[in-house]
C-alpha positions in Angstrom: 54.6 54.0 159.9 54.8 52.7 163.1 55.7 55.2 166.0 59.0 54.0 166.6 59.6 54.4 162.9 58.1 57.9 162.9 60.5 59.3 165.8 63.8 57.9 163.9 62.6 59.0 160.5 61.7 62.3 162.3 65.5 62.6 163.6 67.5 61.2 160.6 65.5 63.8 158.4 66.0 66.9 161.2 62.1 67.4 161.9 61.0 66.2 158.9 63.0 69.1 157.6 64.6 66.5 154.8 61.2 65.9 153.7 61.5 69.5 151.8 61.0 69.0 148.3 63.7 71.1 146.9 67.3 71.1 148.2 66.8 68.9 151.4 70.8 69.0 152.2 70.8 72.8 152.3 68.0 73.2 154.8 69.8 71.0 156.5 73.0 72.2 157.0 71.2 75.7 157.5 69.8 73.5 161.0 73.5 72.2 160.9 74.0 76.4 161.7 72.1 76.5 164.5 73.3 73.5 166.1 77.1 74.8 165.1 75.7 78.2 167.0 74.7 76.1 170.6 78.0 74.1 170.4 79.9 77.5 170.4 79.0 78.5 173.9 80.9 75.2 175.3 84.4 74.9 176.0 86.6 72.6 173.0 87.3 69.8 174.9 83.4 69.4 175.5 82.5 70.4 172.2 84.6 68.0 171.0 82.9 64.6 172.3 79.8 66.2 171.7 80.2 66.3 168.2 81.8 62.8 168.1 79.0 61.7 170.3 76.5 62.6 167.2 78.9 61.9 164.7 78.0 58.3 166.4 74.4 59.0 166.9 73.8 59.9 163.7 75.3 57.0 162.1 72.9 54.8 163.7 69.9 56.9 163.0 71.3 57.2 159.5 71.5 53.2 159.0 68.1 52.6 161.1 66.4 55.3 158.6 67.5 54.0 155.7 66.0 50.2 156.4 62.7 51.8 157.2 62.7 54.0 154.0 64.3 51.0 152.2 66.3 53.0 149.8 70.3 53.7 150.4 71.5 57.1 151.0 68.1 59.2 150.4 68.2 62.4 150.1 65.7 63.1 153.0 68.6 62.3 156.0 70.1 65.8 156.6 71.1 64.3 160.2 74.6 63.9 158.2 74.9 67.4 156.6 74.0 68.5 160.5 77.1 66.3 161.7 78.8 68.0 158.8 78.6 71.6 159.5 79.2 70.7 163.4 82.5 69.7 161.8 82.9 72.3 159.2 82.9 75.3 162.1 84.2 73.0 164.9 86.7 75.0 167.4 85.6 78.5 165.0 84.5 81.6 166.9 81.0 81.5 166.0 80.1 84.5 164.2 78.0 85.6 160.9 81.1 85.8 159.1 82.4 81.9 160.0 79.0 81.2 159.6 77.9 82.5 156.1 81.8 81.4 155.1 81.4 78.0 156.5 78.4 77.5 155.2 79.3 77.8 151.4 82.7 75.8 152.1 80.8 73.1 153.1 77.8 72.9 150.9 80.8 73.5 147.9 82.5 70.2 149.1 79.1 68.1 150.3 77.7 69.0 146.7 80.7 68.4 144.1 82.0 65.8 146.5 85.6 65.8 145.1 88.3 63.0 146.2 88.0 61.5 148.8 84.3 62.0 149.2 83.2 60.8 146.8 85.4 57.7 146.7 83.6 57.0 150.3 80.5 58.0 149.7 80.4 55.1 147.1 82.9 52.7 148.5 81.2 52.5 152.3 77.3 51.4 152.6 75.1 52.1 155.9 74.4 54.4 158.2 78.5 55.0 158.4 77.9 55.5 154.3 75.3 58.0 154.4 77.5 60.2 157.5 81.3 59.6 156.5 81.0 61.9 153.1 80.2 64.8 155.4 82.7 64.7 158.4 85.0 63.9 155.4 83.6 67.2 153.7 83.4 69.1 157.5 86.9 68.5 157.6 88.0 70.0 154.4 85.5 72.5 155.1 87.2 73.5 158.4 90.8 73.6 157.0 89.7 76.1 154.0 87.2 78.0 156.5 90.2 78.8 158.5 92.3 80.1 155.8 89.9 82.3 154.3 89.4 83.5 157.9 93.1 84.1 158.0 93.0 86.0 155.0 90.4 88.6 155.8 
């Protein structure tokens, strides 16, 4: 693998972290946890490009990483499951609660995928393909996150 190849391979599967064996999505959104963690000390406004900003970013690594793997969607990108929890926990206090919470929502709607992420996840190819399913399940993530915070 060339070096260029390396580095966005390296990115798209957060430090090779994808490359686990076992459960490559979970480890990532665990790294999606400490990302969520540095976005916390900003102010929302900020937080808020910054997380569209590698919403955007990570759709192009996404799509570059899949031509160089040659395979759609593999399992190895966790950049998206990072851009997922960012969503998931966006404008949360950051705490062990939100983030223990958060994290379950999320993998819940990331793994079962129900409507309409699964609907996207098949109906929309590319880099966008690989990301959208996991804003889509951040989002749904975020609403129930803040209702169970409610509630306790």
């Amino acid at each position: 693998m060339k070096q260029k190849s390396t580095w966005v391979v390296g990115v798209a599967t957060g430090g090779f972290i994808g490359k686990i064996p076992f459960a490559p999505g979970t480890f990532g959104s665990i790294l999606g946890l400490f990302f969520c963690y540095l976005i916390s000390f900003l102010h929302l406004l900020p937080a808020f490009f910054l997380i569209i900003a590698f919403i955007g970013f990570s759709i192009w690594i996404a799509g570059k990483a899949e031509t160089i793997l040659q395979t759609t969607d593999p399992g190895c990108i966790v950049i998206d499951e990072i851009a997922g929890m960012a969503v998931a926990l966006f404008a949360i206090p950051f705490n062990m609660t939100a983030g223990v919470i958060g994290f379950f929502v999320f993998r819940f709607f990331d793994i079962l995928k129900p409507f309409p992420i699964g609907l996207l996840e098949k109906r929309i190819g590319g880099g966008t393909g690989v990301v959208i399913d996991d804003v889509v399940a951040g989002i749904m993530s975020n609403i129930i996150l803040r209702i169970i915070l409610m509630a306790l």
